[in-house]
C-alpha positions as CSV (number, residue, x, y, z in Angstrom):
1,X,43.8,126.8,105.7
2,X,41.4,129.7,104.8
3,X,42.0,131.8,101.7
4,X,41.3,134.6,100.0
5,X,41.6,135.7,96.4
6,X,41.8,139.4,94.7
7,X,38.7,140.3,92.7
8,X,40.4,139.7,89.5
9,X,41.4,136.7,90.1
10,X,37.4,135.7,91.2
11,X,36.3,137.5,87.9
12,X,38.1,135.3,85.5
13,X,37.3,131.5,87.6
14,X,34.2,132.9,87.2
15,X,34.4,133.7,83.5
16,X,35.9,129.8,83.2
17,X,33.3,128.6,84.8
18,X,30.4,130.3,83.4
19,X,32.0,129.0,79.4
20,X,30.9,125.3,80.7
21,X,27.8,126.1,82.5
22,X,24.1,127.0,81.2
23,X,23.3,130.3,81.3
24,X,22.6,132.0,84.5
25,X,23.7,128.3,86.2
26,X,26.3,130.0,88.7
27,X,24.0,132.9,89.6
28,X,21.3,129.9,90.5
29,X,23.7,128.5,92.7
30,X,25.1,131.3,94.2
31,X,21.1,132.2,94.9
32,X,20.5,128.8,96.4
33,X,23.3,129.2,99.1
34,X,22.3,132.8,100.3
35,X,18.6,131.9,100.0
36,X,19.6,129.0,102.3
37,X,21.7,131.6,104.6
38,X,18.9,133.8,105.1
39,X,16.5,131.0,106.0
40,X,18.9,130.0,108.7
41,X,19.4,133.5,110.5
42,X,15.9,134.1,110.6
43,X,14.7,130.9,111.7
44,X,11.4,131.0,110.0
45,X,10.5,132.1,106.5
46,X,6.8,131.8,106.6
47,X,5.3,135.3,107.3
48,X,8.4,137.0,107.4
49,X,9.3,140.1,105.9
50,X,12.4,140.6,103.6
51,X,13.4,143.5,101.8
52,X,15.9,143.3,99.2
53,X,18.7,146.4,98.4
54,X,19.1,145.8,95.0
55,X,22.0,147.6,92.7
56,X,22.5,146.8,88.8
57,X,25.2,144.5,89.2
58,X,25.1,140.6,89.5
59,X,25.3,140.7,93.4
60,X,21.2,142.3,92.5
61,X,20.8,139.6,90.6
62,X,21.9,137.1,93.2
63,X,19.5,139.0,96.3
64,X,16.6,138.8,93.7
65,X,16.7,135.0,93.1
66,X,17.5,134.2,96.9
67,X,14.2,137.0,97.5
68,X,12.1,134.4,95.1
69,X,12.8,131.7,96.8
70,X,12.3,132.8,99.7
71,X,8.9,134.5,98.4
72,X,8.3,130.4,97.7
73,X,8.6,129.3,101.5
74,X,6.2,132.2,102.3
75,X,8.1,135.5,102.9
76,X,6.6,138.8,102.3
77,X,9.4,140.5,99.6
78,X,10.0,143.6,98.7
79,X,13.0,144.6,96.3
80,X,14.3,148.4,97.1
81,X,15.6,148.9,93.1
82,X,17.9,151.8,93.5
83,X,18.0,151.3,89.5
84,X,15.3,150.3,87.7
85,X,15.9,150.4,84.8
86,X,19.0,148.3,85.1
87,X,18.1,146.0,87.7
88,X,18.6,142.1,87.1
89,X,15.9,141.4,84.4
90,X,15.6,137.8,84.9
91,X,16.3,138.2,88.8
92,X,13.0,140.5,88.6
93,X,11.2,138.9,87.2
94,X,11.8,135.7,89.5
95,X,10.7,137.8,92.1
96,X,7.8,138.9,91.0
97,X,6.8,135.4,89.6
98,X,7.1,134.2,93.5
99,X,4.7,136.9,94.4
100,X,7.6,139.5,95.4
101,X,7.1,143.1,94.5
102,X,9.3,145.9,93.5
103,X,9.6,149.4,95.3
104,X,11.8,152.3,94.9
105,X,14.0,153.7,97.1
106,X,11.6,156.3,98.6
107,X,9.3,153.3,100.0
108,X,12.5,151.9,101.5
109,X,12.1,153.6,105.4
110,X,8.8,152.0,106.1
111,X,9.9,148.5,104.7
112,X,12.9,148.4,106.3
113,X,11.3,149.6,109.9
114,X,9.2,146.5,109.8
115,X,11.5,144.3,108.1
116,X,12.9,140.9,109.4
117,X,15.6,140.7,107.5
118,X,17.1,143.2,105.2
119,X,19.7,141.7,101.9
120,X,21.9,143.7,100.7
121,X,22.6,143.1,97.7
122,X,23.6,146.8,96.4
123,X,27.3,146.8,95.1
124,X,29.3,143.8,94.3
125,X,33.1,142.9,95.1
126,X,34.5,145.2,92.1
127,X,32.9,148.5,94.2
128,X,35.3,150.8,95.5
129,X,35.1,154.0,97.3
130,X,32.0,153.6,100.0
131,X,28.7,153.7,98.9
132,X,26.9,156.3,96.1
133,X,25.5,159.1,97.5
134,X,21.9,157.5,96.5
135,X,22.7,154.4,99.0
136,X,24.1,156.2,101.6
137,X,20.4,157.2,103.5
138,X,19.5,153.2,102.9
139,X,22.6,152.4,105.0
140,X,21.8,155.0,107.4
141,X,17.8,153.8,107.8
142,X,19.3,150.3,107.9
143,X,21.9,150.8,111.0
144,X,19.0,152.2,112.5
145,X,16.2,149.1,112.2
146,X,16.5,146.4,113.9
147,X,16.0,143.7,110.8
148,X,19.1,141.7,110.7
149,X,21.1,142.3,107.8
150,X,22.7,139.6,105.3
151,X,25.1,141.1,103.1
152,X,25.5,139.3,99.3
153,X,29.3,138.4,98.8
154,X,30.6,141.6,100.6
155,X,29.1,144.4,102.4
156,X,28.5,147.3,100.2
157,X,30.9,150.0,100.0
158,X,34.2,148.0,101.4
159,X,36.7,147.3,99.3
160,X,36.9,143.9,98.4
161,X,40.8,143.5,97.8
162,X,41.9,145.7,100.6
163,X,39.4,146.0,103.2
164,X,39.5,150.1,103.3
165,X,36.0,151.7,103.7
166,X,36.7,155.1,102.2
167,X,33.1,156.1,103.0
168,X,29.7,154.9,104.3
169,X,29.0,151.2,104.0
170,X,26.6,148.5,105.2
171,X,26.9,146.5,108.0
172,X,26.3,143.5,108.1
173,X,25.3,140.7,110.7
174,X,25.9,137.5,108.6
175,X,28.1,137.6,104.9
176,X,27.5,135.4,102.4
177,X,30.4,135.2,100.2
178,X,30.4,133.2,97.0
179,X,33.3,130.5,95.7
180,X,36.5,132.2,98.4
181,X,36.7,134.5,100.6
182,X,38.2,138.2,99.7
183,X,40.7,139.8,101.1
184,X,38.3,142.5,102.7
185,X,36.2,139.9,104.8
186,X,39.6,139.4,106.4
187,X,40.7,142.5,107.2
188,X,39.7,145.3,109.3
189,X,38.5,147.6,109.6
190,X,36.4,146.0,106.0
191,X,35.7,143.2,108.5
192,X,34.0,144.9,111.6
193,X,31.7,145.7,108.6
194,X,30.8,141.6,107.8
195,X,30.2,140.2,111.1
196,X,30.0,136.8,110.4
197,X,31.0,135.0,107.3
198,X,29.9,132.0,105.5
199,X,31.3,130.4,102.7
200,X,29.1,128.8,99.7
201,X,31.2,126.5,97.0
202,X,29.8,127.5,93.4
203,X,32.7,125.1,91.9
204,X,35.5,127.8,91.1
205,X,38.5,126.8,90.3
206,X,41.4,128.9,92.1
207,X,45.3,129.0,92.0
208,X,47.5,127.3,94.3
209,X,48.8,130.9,95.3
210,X,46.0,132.8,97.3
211,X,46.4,136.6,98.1
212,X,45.7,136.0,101.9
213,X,46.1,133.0,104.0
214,X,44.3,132.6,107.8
215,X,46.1,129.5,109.4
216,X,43.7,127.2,111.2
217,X,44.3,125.1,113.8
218,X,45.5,121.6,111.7
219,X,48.4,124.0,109.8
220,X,49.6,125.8,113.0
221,X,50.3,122.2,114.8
222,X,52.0,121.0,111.4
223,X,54.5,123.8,112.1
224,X,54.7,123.4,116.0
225,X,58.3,122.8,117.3
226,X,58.6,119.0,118.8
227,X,61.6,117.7,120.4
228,X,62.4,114.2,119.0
229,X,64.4,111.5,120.9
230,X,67.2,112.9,120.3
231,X,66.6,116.5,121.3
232,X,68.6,118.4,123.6
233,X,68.5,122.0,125.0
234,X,70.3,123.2,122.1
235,X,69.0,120.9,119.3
236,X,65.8,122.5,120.0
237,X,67.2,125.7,119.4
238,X,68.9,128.9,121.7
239,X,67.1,132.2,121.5
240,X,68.6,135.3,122.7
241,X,66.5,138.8,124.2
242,X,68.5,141.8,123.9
243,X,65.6,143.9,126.2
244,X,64.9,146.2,128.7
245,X,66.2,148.4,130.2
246,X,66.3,150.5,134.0
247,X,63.1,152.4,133.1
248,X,61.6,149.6,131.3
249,X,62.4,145.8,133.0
250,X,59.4,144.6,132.9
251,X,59.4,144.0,128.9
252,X,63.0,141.6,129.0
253,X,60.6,139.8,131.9
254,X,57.8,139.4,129.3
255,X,59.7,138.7,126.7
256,X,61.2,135.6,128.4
257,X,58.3,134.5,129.4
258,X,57.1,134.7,125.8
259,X,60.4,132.9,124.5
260,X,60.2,130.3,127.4
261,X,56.8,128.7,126.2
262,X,57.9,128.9,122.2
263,X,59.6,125.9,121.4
264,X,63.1,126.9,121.4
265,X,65.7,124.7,124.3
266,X,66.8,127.6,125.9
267,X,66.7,131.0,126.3
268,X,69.7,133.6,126.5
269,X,69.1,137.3,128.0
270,X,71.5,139.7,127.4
271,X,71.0,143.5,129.3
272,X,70.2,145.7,132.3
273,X,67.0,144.0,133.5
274,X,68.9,140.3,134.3
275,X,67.8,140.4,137.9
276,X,64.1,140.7,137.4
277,X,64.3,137.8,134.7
278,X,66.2,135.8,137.0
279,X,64.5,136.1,140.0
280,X,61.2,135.3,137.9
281,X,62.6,132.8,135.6
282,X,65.9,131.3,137.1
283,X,66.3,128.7,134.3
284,X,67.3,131.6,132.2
285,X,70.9,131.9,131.0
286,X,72.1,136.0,131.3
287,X,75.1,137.5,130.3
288,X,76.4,141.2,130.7
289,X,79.0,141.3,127.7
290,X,76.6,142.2,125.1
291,X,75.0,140.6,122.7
292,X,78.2,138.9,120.7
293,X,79.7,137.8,123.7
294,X,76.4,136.3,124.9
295,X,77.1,132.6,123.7
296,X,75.4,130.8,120.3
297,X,72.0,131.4,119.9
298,X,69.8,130.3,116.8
299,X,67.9,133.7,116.4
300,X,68.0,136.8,118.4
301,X,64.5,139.3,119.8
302,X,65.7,142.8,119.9
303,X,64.0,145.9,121.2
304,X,61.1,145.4,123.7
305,X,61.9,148.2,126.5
306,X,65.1,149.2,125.1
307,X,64.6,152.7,125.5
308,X,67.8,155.0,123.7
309,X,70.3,152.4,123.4
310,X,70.8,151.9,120.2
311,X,74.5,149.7,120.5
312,X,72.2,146.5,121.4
313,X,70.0,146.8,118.2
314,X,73.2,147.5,115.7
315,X,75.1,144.2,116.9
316,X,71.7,142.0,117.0
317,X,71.6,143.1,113.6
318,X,75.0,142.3,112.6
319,X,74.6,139.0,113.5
320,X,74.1,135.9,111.3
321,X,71.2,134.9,112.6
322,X,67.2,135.1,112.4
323,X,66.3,138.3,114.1
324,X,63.6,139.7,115.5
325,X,63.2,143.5,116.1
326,X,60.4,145.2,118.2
327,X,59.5,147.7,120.3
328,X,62.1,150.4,120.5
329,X,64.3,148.2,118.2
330,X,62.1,149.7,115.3
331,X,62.9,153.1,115.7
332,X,66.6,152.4,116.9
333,X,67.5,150.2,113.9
334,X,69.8,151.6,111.2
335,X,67.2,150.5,107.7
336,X,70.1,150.0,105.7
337,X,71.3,147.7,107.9
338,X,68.5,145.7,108.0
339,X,68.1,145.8,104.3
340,X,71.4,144.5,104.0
341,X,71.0,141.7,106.1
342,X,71.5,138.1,104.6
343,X,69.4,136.4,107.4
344,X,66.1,136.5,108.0
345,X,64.7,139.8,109.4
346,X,61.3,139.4,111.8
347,X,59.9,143.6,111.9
348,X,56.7,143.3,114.6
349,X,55.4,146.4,114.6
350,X,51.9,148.2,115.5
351,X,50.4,150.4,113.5
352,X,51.6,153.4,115.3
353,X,55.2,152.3,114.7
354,X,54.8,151.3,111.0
355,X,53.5,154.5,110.5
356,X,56.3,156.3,111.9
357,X,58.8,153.7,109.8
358,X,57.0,155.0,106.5
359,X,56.4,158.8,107.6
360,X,52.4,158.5,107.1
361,X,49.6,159.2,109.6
362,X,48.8,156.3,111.9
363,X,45.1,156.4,110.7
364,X,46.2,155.6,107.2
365,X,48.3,152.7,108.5
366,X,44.7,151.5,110.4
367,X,42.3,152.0,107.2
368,X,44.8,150.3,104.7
369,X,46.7,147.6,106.7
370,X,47.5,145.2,103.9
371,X,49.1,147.9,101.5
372,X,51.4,149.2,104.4
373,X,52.1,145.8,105.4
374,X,53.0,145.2,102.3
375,X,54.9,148.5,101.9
376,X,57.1,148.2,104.9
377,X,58.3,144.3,104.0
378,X,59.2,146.2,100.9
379,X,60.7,148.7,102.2
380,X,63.1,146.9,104.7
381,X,63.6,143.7,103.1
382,X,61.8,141.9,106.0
383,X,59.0,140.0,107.0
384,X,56.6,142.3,108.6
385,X,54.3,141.0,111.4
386,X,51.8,144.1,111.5
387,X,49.7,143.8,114.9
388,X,46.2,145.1,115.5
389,X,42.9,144.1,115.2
390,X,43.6,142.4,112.0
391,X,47.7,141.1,112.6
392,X,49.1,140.5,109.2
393,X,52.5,139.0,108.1
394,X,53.5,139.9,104.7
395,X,56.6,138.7,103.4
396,X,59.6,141.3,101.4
397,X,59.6,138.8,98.5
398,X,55.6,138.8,98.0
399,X,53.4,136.1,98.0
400,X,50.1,135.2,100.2
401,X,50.0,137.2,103.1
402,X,48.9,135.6,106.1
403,X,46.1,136.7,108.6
404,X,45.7,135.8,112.0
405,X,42.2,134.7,112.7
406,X,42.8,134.2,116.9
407,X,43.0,137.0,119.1
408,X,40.6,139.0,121.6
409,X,40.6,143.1,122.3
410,X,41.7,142.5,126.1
411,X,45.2,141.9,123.8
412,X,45.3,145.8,123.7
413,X,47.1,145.4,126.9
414,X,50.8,146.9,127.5
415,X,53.5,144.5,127.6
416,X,51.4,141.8,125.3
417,X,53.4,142.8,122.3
418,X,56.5,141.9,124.1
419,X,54.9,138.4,125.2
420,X,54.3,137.7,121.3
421,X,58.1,138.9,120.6
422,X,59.6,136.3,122.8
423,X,57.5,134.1,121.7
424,X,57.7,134.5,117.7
425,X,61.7,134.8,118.3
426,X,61.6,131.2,120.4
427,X,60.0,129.8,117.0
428,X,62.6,130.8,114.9
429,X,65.2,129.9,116.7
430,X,63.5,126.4,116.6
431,X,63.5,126.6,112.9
432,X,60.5,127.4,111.4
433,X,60.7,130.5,108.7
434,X,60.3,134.2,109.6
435,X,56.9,133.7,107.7
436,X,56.1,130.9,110.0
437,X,57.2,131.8,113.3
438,X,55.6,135.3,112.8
439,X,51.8,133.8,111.5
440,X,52.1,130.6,114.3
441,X,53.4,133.3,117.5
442,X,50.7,135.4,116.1
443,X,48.0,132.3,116.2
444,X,48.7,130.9,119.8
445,X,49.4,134.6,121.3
446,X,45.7,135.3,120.1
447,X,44.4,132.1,121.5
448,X,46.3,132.1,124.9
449,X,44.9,135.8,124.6
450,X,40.7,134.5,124.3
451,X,41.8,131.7,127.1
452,X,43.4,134.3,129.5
453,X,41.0,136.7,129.6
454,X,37.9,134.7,129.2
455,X,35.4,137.8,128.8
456,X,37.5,140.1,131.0
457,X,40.4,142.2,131.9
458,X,43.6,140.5,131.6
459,X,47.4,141.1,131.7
460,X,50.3,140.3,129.6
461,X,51.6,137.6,132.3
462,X,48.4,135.9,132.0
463,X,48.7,135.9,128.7
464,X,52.1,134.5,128.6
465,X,51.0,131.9,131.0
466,X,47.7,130.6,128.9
467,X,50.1,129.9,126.1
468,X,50.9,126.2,126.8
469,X,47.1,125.9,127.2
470,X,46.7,127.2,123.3
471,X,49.2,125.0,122.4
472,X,48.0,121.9,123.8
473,X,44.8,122.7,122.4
474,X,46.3,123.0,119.2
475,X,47.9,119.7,118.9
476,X,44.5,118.4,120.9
């Protein structure tokens, strides 16, 4: 599993560290790694040209000892100081030692045009707000060159805990991030920023509790359903999808699809779209008395295509059961209700939704997904699953959150949300945890998603029907 810690909780392993190391030790090694880094994305360090964005901070201090020993192998470096006078002394003077030199920023333009690779090393993870006015035409002549760009923990002017960018910032093609990942090189739109990210160990020693957790492939086939000897249909679980409608059948036909490939023994579908699901998926069991004359189910998926009827959503929610609500079931359900639900509640909205559900502007939902994530399982006393580029699932009672890593844009297709709602609601009905079924759904309805549309256009049926492929791969 891949984790990510807050900046404050990186500041003081670092602090604990540092108490049992020589002076400047962990700045040597977090040097070594990016130096390293560097060496890699370029190919060849002999001859090249480097330029170095240097602030006053440590993450200065780390680009100017990577710049000296890359000055060793043969690099032409050049350290852009945007404060001299408060610039790493001993990182400096490393530099300089190596045969590096140091510029200020109004020699940066013509460096950077014929640069190979440009570090940035101006702000470290404890920046907030977007770059300083003084960086903000480095960032501009940087987008511009065509050096590639390593960034020194985090790309300056993202926010390391949250992933907002509140301003302009660097970005980067490679990130070299020191010890754990933060939350930022997680998230979007902070991660759009990164590009890609590679981890160096500088021997911190972290808490068992992270602030964001990205499944890989080993944890998501721990928490796969698998029918035993001893399994039958309803052993394995029963989930029921109050969905569609007249002017919306399609959605109860991708939701059981979604449910049909999630683990649970059988599927239930209660409402007006039962032809269309049984004439594309006869082993389907429909009803037309309503949800609590339906027969037992394990856990319920509410919402998808609904449309205005509301009387669906309210007895869904009065049952005993896990629930999932979607879709129109967001807006349709009663929030003291949910809050006042003793089983577990599965909220999977986009961002356009949440934001309606708090009474904020969808763009604030989009530049600060973990608070509002956060804000609605508070709100509601659910589990959130908050899709989009970056799909989080934050849990009422705190704790980690959990990121998906899987997924492709050619998701941003219509009825792929309700796909991921059938199939999330097949999970719990199967047993796993609201947590659980949300982050694994999440996982192989991001990887059937990469499979499906391999570089191209694809639908939410294809989609649905690459999801056994993810999951074999999974447990491959």
């Amino acid at each position: 599993m891949r984790t990510a810690y807050s900046v404050e909780t990186v500041r003081g392993a670092e602090r604990e560290l540092m108490a049992r190391l020589p002076e400047g030790a962990l700045m040597q090694r977090a040097a070594a790694g990016l130096a390293v880094a560097c060496g890699q994305l370029m190919g060849r360090v002999y001859g090249s040209r480097v330029v170095l964005l240097v602030g006053s901070g440590d993450n200065g201090g780390d680009a100017l000892y990577a710049g000296a020993r890359l000055a060793r192998r043969g690099a032409g470096v050049a350290a852009v100081l945007l404060s001299p006078e408060r610039a790493h002394a001993g990182g400096l003077a490393a530099l300089r030692r190596a045969g590096g030199r140091a510029v200020r920023p109004g020699d940066a333009e013509q460096l950077i045009a014929a640069a190979d690779l440009v570090v940035d090393g101006i702000v470290g993870i404890g920046g907030k707000g977007g770059l300083r006015a003084e960086a903000v035409p480095l960032a501009t002549v940087v987008a511009d060159s065509l050096a590639a760009v390593v960034a020194v923990d985090l790309p300056s002017g993202v926010d390391a805990d949250t992933g907002e960018v509140r301003g302009a910032a660097i970005r980067a093609d490679l990130t070299v991030t020191f010890g754990t990942h933060k939350p930022g090189l997680l998230i979007d739109p902070a991660r759009e920023y990164a590009g890609s990210v590679r981890l160096v160990d500088i021997g911190l020693e972290l808490p068992v509790e992270a602030e964001l957790e990205a499944l890989q492939h080993a944890d998501v086939a721990a928490l796969l359903p698998v029918p035993g000897g001893e399994s039958d249909k309803y052993r394995r679980g029963v989930v029921g999808i109050a969905a569609g409608s007249a002017r919306y059948p399609g959605a109860a036909v991708l939701a059981v699809a979604g449910a049909l490939r999630g683990g649970a023994g059988a599927v239930r579908y209660v409402g007006p779209a039962a032809d269309a699901v049984i004439s594309r998926f006869p082993e389907t069991l429909v009803s037309d008395k309503g949800p609590k004359q339906a027969g037992r189910v394990q856990a319920w998926v509410v919402g998808p295509g609904a449309g205005d009827d509301a009387s669906a959503v309210g007895e869904v929610l009065r049952a005993d059961v896990p629930v999932l609500v979607d879709a129109d079931g967001l807006r349709l359900a009663d929030p003291d209700v949910v809050r006042r639900r003793t089983a577990p509640t599965l909220m999977t909205p986009h961002a356009g939704e949440a934001a309606a559900l708090l009474g904020v502007a969808r763009e604030e939902v989009e530049g600060a997904r973990l608070f509002f994530a956060r804000e609605l399982a508070g709100r509601y006393a659910a589990t959130v699953l908050l899709k989009g580029s970056t799909t989080l699932v934050a849990d009422a009672g705190g704790g980690a959150v959990r990121v998906n890593p899987t997924g492709t844009a050619w998701l941003a297709t219509a009825g792929s949300g309700d796909v991921l709602s059938g199939l999330a609601g097949s999970l719990l009905a199967a047993g796993l945890s609201a947590v659980d079924a949300g982050s694994v759904a999440a996982y192989l309805h991001g990887l059937a998603g990469r499979f499906a549309a391999d570089g191209a256009p694809v639908g939410a049926h294809d989609v649905a029907e690459a999801i056994p492929g993810a999951w074999r791969d999974v447990r491959g």
